[in-house]
LOBA-555924 format. One line per field, with one value per residue (C-alpha): residue in one letter; x, y, z; residue number from 0. Coordinates in pm, 1 decimal. Layout:
// residues N
residu	A/...
px	X/...
py	Y/...
pz	Z/...
num	NUM/...
//
This chain:
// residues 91
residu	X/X/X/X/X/X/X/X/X/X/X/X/X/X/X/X/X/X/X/X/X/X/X/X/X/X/X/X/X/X/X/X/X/X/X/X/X/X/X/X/X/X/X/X/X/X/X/X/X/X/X/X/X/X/X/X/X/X/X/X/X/X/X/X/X/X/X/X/X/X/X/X/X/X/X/X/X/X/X/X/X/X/X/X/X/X/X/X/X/X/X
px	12096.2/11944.4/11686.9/11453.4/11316.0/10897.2/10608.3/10304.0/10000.4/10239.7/10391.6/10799.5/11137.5/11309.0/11121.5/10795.8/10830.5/10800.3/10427.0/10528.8/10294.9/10162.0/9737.2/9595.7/9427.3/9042.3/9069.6/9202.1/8922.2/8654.5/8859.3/8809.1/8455.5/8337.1/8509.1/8358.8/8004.1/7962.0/7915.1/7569.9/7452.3/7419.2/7171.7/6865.5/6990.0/6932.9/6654.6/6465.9/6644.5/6503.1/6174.3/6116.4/6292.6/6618.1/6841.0/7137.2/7191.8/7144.6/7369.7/7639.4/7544.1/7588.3/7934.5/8004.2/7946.5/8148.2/8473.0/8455.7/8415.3/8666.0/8879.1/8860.8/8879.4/9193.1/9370.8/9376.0/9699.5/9639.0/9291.2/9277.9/9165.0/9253.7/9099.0/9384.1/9717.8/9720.7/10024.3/10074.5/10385.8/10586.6/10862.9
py	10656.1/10981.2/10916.7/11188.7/11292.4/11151.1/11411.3/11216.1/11444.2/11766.0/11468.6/11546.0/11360.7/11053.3/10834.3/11099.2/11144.7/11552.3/11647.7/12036.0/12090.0/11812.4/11792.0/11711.0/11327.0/11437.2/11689.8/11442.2/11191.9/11446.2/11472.5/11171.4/11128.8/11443.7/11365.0/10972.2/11048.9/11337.6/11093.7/10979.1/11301.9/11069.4/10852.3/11117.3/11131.3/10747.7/10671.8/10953.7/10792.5/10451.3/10587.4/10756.8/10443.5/10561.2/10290.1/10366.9/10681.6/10494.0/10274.6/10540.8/10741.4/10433.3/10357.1/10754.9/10739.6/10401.7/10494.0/10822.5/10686.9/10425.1/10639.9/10955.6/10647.0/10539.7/10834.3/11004.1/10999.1/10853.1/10703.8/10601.3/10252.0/10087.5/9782.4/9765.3/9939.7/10200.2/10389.6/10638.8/10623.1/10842.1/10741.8
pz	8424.1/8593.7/8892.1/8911.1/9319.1/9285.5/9304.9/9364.6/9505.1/9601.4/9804.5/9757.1/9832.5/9720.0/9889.4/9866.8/10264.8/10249.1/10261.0/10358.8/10011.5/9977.3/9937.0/10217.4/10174.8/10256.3/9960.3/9678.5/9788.3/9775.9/9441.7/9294.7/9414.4/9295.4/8938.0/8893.1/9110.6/8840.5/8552.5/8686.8/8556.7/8256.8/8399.3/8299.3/7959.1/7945.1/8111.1/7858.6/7585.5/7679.6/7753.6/7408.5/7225.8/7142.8/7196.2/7020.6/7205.5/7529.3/7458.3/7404.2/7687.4/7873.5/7744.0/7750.5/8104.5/8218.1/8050.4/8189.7/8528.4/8477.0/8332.4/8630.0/8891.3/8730.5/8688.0/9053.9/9278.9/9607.2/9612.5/9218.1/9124.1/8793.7/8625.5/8376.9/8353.7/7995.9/7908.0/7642.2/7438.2/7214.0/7040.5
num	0/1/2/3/4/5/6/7/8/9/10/11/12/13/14/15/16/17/18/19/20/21/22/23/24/25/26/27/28/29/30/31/32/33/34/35/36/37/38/39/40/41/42/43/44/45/46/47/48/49/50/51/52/53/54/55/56/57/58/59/60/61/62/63/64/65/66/67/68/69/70/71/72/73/74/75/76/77/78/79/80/81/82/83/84/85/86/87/88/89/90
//
């Protein structure tokens, strides 16, 4: 069995311990708020498609916008927050 040294946010090491180039923590959370907080650029899109009666495309702004925000919140280093645990797979 080979056990490969972690890199988690330029973090380095066995036991990640070396931040020499490591991010520094104020940048990956401006990060991940600038990636989720730029989904509610949606919300225009859906409140005009409400307001002229266009449900359907409301609807999939709506879930356009979630999973995207989900998704970016779940898939930062350090400050990432995950409502369930995906993993992709090849064999």
């Amino acid at each position: 069995m080979i056990i490969f040294s972690a890199l988690i946010a330029g973090y380095r090491g066995w036991a990640c311990s070396d931040d020499s180039e490591a991010t520094p923590e104020f940048l990956l959370l401006v990060a991940t708020l600038l990636l989720t907080l730029s989904n509610a650029f949606f919300a225009p899109a859906i409140f005009l498609a409400c307001k002229r009666r266009m449900f359907t495309q409301a609807i999939v702004y709506l879930s356009t916008m979630i999973a995207s925000t989900l998704y970016h919140a779940c898939d930062q280093d350090l400050f990432g927050y995950c409502l369930t645990r995906y993993q992709v797979r090849f064999l």
